[in-house]
N, C-alpha and C positions, 0 to 999 in steps of 0.2 A: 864604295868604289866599283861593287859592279856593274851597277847599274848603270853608272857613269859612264862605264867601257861598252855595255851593252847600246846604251843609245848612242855613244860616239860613235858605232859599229854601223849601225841601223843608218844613221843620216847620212854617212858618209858613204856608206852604198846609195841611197836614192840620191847622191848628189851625181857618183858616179854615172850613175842609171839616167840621170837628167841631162847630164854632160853628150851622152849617146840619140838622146830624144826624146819626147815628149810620152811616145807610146813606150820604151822601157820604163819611164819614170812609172808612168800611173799601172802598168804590172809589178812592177816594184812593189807601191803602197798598196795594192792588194795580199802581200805576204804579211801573217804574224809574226813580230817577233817573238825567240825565244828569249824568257825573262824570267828571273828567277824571285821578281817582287811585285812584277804587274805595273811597276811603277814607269818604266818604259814605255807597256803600251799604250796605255794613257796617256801621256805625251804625244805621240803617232798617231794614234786618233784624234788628237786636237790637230795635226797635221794632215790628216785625211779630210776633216769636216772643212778646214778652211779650202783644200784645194775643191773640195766639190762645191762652196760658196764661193768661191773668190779664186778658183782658175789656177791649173798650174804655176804659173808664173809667179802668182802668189804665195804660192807652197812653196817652191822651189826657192824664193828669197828670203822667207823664213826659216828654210834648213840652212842656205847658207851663212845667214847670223848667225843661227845657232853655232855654227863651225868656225864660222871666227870668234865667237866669246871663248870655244873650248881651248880653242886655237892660243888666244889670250894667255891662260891659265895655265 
């Protein structure tokens, strides 16, 4: 369950930070999360690599899913 909270945490700050623009986002994904399994940031690094392959825009709509499957649940 923590970790759950912990990247509900995470994404929903870069979405915040995305909602503001493009340059808070990508300061944003240069922060580590703190994480108490490692299993978060690993996640966020598959979100980091895709944004620097495939562009904000792309990152950003991929946290968004994320947020609405949490959202789901």
């Amino acid at each position: 369950m923590d970790t759950r909270a912990d990247l509900f945490q995470a994404l929903k700050k870069w979405d915040d930070e995305a909602k503001i623009g493009e340059d808070k986002f990508l300061e944003a994904l240069d922060e580590k999360a703190t994480d108490r399994t490692g299993n978060v940031e690993g996640i966020l690094n598959g979100i980091r690599d895709m944004q620097k392959e495939e562009g904000a825009a792309a990152a950003i709509e991929r946290i968004r899913s994320m947020l609405d499957v949490a959202a789901s649940r």
